[in-house]
C-alpha positions in Angstrom: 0.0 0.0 0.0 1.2 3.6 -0.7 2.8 5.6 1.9 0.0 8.5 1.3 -2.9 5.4 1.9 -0.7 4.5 5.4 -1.2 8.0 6.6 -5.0 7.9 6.0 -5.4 4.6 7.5 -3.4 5.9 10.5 -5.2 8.8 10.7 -8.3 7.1 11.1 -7.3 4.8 13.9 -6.0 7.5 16.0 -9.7 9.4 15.5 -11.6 5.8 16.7 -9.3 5.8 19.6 -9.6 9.1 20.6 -13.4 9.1 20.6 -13.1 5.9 22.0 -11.4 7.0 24.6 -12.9 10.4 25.1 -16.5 8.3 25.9 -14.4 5.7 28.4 -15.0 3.3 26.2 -13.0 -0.3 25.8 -12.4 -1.9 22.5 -14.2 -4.8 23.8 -17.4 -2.6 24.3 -16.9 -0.8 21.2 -16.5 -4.2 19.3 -19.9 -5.7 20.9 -21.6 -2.6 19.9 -20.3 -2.5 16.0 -20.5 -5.9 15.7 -17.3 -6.6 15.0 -14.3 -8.6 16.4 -11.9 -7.1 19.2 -9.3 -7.7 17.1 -10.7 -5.9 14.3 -11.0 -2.1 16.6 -7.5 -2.9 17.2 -6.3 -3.8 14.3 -7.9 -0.5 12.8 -6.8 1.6 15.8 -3.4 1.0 14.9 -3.5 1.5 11.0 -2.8 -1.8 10.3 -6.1 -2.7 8.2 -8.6 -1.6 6.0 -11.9 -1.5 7.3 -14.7 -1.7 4.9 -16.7 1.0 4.4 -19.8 -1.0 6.1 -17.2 -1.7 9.4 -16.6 1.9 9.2 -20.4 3.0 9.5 -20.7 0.1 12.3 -18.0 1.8 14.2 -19.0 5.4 14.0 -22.4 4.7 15.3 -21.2 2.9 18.3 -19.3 6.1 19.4 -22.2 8.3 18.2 -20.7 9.9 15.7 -20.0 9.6 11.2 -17.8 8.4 9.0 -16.9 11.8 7.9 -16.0 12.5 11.1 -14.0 9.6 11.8 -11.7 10.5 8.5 
């Protein structure tokens, strides 16, 4: 993946952590509430995947928030 892609993606895990965070939230909860695996939240927290864009729209409406937002 291009370096430019590798920001963005890194970008985006540092905003789901930080809203994460900001509601006391653990990736566990956050993962129950999306629907997704734990290891997915952290996986994407740390820039190291991909999400799909319906992952993406799970995520942002467990922490109350959009997609728009998140990027």
């Amino acid at each position: 993946m291009k370096t430019k892609a590798l920001l963005h993606l890194h970008r985006l895990g540092e905003q789901v952590r930080k809203r994460r965070e900001d509601q006391n939230m653990s990736q566990q909860k956050l993962a129950n509430q999306a629907k997704v695996h734990t290891n997915v939240v952290g996986r994407i927290e740390r820039g190291l995947c991909n999400p799909t864009l319906l992952t993406l729209i799970a995520i942002a409406t467990a922490l109350d928030t959009t997609v728009d937002q998140l990027l």
